[in-house]
N, C-alpha and C positions, 0 to 999 in steps of 0.2 A: 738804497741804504743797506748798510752791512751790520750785521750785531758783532758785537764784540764775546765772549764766552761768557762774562755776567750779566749781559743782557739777555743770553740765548736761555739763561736757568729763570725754568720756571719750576717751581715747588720739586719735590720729593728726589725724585735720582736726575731730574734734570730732565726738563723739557723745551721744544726750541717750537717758538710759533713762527705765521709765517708774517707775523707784524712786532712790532714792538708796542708795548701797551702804551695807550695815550700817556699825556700830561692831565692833569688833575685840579685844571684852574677852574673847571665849573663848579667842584665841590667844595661846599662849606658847612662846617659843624653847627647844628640848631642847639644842639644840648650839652650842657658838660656831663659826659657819660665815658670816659671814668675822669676826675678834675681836669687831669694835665692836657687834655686836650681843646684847652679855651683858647690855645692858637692856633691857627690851623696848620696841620703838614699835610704834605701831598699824602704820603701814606696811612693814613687815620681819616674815614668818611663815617661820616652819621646822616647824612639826607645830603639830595642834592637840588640846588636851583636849576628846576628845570621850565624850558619857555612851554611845554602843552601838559594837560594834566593827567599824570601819571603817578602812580607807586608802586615799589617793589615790595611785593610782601616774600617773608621771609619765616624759615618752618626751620628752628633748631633739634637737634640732639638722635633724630632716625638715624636710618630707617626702623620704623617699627610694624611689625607684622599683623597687625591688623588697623591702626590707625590712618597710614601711610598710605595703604591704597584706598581705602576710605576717599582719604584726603585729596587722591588722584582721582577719582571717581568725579568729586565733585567739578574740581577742577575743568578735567573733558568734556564734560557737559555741557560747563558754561565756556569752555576753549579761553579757558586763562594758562597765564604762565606766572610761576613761581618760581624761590629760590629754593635749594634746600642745603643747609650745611650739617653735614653730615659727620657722626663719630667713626673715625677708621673698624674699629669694632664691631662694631653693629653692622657695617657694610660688608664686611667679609663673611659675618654669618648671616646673611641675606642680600647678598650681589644682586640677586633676581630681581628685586623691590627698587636698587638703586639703576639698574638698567632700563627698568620699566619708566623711572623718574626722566632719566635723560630720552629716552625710545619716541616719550610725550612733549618732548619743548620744552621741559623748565632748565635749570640751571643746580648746577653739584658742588655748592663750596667744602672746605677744609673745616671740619670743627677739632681737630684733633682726634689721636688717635681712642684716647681714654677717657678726653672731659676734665681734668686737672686744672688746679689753679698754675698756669702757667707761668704768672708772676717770678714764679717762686722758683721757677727751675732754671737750670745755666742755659746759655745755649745751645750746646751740644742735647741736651737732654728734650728741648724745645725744638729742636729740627729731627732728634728721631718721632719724635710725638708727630710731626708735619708730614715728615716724610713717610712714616708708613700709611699714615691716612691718603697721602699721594695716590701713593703704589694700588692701596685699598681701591681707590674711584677709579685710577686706570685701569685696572684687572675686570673691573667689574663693567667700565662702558667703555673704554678705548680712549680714553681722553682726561688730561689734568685736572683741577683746578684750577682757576685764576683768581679767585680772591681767597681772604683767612678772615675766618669768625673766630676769635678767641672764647673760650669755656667763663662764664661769670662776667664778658669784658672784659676780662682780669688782665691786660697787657701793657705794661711799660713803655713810656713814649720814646725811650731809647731800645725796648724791645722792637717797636712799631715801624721805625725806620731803620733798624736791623733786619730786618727780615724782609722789609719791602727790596732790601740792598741784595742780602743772598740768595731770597728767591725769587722776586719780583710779584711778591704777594704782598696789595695791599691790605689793609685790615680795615672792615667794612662791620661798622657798630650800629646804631641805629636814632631813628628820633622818636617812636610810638613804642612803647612798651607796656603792654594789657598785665604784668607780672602775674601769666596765665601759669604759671609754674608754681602759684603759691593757690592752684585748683578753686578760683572763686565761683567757678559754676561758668555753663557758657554764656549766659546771661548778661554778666556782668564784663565775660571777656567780650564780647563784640559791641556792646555800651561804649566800654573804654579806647575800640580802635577805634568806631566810627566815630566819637566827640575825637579825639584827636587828633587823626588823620588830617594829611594835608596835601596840596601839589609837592612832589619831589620827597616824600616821604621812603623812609626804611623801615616797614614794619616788623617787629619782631614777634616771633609766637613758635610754639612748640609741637609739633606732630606726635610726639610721645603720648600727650595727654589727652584722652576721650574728650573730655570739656570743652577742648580748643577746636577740636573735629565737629563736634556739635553747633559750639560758635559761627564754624561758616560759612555757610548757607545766609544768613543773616548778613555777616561782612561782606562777602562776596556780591551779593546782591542790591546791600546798601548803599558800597563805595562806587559799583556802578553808576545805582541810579542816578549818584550824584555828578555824574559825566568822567569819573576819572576811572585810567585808563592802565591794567597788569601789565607790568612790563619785571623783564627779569635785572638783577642787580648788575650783568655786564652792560644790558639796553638800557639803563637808568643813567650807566655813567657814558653812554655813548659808544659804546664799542659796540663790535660784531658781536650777534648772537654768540653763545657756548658755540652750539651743535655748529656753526658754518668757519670757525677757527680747523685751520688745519696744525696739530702739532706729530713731534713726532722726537724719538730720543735724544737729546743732546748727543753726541759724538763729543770726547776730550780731546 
């Protein structure tokens, strides 16, 4: 199979794998988060049906300097893997934290450069936001993203399949959300994943916040017991691990 040159882009200056990223027929949206997406497109996922039981939990807005390895800490312990999407930002003034992330088996999504409502910006303005966050996770571990968290959810169903076009970044939203961001204590955050949680879930949660950090131990432990099983957000939708993708620069 041969790529064509926008098949070969994948996010920021252009990255070329050595597959082409699946079809996206096992994914289906559980939730309407944000409206427009109550029909499904291939580029917009919030959970996936999957046949064993599994969930990606997912850690927005790091890396943060003492939460994040915290948060890694617990992780190696129990030899789970997560996702993390990451602000281009924060990872250039702590590459070490996001190296450490990929170094351990989880996975390095795109959160944008700044955290912005992206809604709001043209395109142009919306691919420099992407692409230095690119640039950002390559420098720091050797390797892209392959998927996009947008800031708030905040992304347009015409933004969503524009970007899955020019970069081949789907956008990966979720179906459990603890709104551990509005700080209810950890208590309350790992109450609300574990009632909610399900097979083929996309958990969402924040690594910035103590609270969430504290939460879990509790999560981590509960979602176990109940037989289901970490997997990171490229293994949820069936692709190759991050770390065993080989890319490497686009050539024009």
């Amino acid at each position: 199979m041969s790529f064509t040159r926008r098949q070969a882009l994948i996010a920021g200056a252009g990255f070329a794998s050595g597959a082409l990223l699946p079809s996206f027929a096992s994914a289906k949206p559980i939730i309407k988060l944000p409206s427009d997406i109550a029909k499904r497109d291939a580029a917009t996922i919030t959970a996936v049906r999957t046949s064993s039981p599994v969930v990606a939990l997912t850690f927005d807005d790091g890396p943060h300097p003492r939460n994040t390895p915290r948060l890694l800490d617990m992780l190696r312990e129990r030899r789970l893997k997560a996702t993390f999407y990451v602000i281009g930002n924060r990872v250039k003034t702590w590459p070490q934290i996001a190296r450490r992330i990929a170094d351990e088996g989880h996975e390095i999504g795109n959160h944008s450069w700044s955290h912005p409502d992206l809604s709001r910006f043209s395109d142009a303005a919306v691919l420099r936001e992407i692409d230095a966050t690119t640039m950002a996770i390559w420098n720091a571990t050797g390797r892209p993203p392959v998927t996009f968290r947008p800031p708030y959810g905040s992304f347009t169903r015409r933004q969503r399949g524009w970007l899955n076009g020019q970069r081949n970044l789907p956008t990966i939203l979720w179906s459990v959300d603890p709104a551990d961001w509005r700080r209810p204590g950890a208590s309350v955050v790992a109450q609300r994943i574990l009632r909610h949680s399900h097979q083929g879930a996309i958990i969402l949660s924040h690594d910035i916040h103590r609270g969430t950090i504290d939460a879990m131990p509790r999560v981590l432990d509960g979602l176990a017991g109940r037989g289901l099983r970490f997997v990171t957000v490229s293994q949820i939708l069936g692709w190759p691990t991050w770390q065993t993708r080989r890319f490497a620069r686009a050539t024009s």
